[in-house]
N, C-alpha and C positions, 0 to 999 in steps of 0.2 A: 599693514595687512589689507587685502583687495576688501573690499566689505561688501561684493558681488553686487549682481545688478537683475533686478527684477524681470524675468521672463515670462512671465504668463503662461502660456497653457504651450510654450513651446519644448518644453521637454517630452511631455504626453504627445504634440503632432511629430518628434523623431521618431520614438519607439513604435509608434502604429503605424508610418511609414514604413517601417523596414521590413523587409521579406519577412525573416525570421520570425515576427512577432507573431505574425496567424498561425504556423507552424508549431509555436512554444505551445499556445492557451492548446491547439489542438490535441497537441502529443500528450499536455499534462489531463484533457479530461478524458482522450483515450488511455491511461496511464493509471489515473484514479478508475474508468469505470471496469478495465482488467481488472485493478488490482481488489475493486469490489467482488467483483465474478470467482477469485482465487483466494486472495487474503482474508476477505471478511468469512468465507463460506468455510476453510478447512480446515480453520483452528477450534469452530462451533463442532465440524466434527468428530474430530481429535478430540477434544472435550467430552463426547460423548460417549465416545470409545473407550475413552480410560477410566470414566465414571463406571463402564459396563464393566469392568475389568476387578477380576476377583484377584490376583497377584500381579507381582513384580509393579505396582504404581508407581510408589515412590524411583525405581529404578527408570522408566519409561519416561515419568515428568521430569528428570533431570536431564535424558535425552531431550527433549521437545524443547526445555529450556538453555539446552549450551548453545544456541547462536546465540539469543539474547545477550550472552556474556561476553562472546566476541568482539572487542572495538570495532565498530563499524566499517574503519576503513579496512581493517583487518578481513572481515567477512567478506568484502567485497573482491577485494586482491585474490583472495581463496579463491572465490566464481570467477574471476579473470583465467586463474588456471585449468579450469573446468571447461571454460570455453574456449579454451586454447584450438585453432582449427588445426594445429595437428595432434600435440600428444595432450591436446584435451581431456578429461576424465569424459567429458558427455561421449565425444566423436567417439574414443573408445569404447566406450557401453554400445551405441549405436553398432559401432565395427562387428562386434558379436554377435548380432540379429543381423547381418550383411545390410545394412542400411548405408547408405553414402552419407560423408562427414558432413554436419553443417556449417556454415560461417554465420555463427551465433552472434556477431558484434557487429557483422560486415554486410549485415543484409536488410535492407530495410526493412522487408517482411517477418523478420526474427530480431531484429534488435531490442525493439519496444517490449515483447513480450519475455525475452532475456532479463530485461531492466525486472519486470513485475515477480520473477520465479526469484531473482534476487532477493527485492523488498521481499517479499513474503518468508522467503527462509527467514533473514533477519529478522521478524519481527514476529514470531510465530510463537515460540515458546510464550509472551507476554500474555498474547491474546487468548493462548488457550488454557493456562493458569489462570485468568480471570472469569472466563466460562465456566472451568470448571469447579471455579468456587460457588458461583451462583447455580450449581447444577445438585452441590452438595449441601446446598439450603432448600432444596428442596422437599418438604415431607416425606418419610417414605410409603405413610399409609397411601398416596396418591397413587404412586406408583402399583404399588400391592391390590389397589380399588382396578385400577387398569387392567392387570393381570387378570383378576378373577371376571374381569368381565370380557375375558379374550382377548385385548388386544395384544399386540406382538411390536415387535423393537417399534417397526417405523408409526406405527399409529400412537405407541405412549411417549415416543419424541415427538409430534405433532399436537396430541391433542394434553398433554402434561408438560413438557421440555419448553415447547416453544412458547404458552402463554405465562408458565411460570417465570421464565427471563425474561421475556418483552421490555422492559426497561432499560435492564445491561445488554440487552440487542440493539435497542435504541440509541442507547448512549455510546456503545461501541461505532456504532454505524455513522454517525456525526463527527467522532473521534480519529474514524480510518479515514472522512473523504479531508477532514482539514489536512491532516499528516498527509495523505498520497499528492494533495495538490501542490504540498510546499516541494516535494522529489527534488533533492540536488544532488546528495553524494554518489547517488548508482551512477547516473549522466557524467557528473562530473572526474570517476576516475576510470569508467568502463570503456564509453566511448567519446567523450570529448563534445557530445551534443550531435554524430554522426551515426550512422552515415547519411550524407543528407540529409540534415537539420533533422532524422527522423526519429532523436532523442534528445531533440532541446526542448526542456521544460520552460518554463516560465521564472523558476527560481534560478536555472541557471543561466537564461538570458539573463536576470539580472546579476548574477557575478559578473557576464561577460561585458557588460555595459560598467557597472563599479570597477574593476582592476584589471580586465583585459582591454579596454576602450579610454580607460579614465573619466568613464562621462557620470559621473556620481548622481547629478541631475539625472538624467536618460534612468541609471538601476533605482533611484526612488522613487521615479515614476510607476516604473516598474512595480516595485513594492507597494504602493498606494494602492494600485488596481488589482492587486491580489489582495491587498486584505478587504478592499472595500465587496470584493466579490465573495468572501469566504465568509466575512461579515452579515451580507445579506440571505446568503444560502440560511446561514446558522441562525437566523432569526425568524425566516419561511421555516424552515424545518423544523421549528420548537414550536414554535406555533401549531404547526400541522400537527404536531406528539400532543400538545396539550391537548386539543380540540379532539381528539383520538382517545385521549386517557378521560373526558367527559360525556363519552357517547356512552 
């Protein structure tokens, strides 16, 4: 057996060399900050909605929950047909408002944000069954105090909703950017890291370095500098909660 030979920091000067690499960290922090703008924002709503909701919940929550039960790869293949540019499910919706088709996969300009309407579907139902658990720990004499003193939907989500969760916001919020940074399976069965490198993440540079390149070296590289990055974020960002939760 080879018993390898010590390289230094030459695995880390391949991967930072190579085009692709600026590209990856790029697309995965435009990828997490979409998927913050869409994913973290509509399942607090949803949440909100269903809390408001005098019937059919239990029917509703089970809707918002059947992606979550879909195997992933499964869920994804689904949106593969949906973004079919010709018998599309989207194109087709589009075709009805006489909109011209888009190339959902094929376009650099819509691919990335394909990839996030993705993640999002998938992972929707989790997110909004845990909000609105913490929505229904909520007192309701607060709510009733609000009430009598006028306010209306948006100001008792503001000034009741939003300080009573601030921790399951918190902690959700730390939770969606480690998960959106690691992104491999959209990438990897939608579009292959294209078009034009303009859906290679970082996680899937490193598959393509580990089992499309064989450079196993090169994909732990890889993998060191993501977590020593998600490491440091997560330990700024606790910090900054704590020192927030002592003011």
């Amino acid at each position: 057996m080879d018993p390898g030979v010590w390289v230094g920091f030459d695995n880390f000067r391949t991967v930072i060399s190579d085009p692709a690499f600026r590209s990856a960290w790029l697309n995965t922090a435009a990828f997490s900050g979409l998927a913050l703008v869409i994913g973290y924002a509509v399942p607090f709503v949803l949440a909100v909605v269903l809390n408001e909701l005098k019937h059919a919940k239990a029917y509703l929550r089970f809707v918002v929950y059947l992606p979550v039960m879909l195997p992933p790869a499964v869920a994804v293949l689904l949106f593969k047909w949906f973004y079919d540019p010709g018998a599309g499910l989207f194109n087709q919706a589009l075709g009805v408002v006489n909109i011209p088709p888009l190339s959902w996969l094929d376009s650099t300009s819509t691919a990335l944000i394909s990839l996030v309407i993705v993640s999002t579907w998938m992972n929707l139902g989790t997110g909004t069954l845990i909000y609105l658990a913490a929505l229904q720990s909520i007192p309701g004499d607060l709510y009733e105090s609000a009430e009598l003193d006028g306010a209306g939907l948006f100001r008792r989500v503001w000034h009741v909703t939003v300080p009573q969760t601030k921790l399951i916001l918190l902690v959700m919020l730390l939770l969606q950017i480690v998960a959106t940074m690691q992104v491999f399976i959209e990438p990897y069965l939608l579009t292959g890291g294209g078009p034009e490198n303009a859906t290679v993440t970082v996680a899937y540079l490193m598959y393509q370095y580990a089992f499309n390149f064989g450079d196993f070296g090169g994909g732990s590289a890889l993998g060191l500098m993501l977590m020593i990055v998600l490491l440091i974020f997560s330990t700024v960002y606790l910090r900054v909660s704590r020192e927030e939760d002592a003011r």
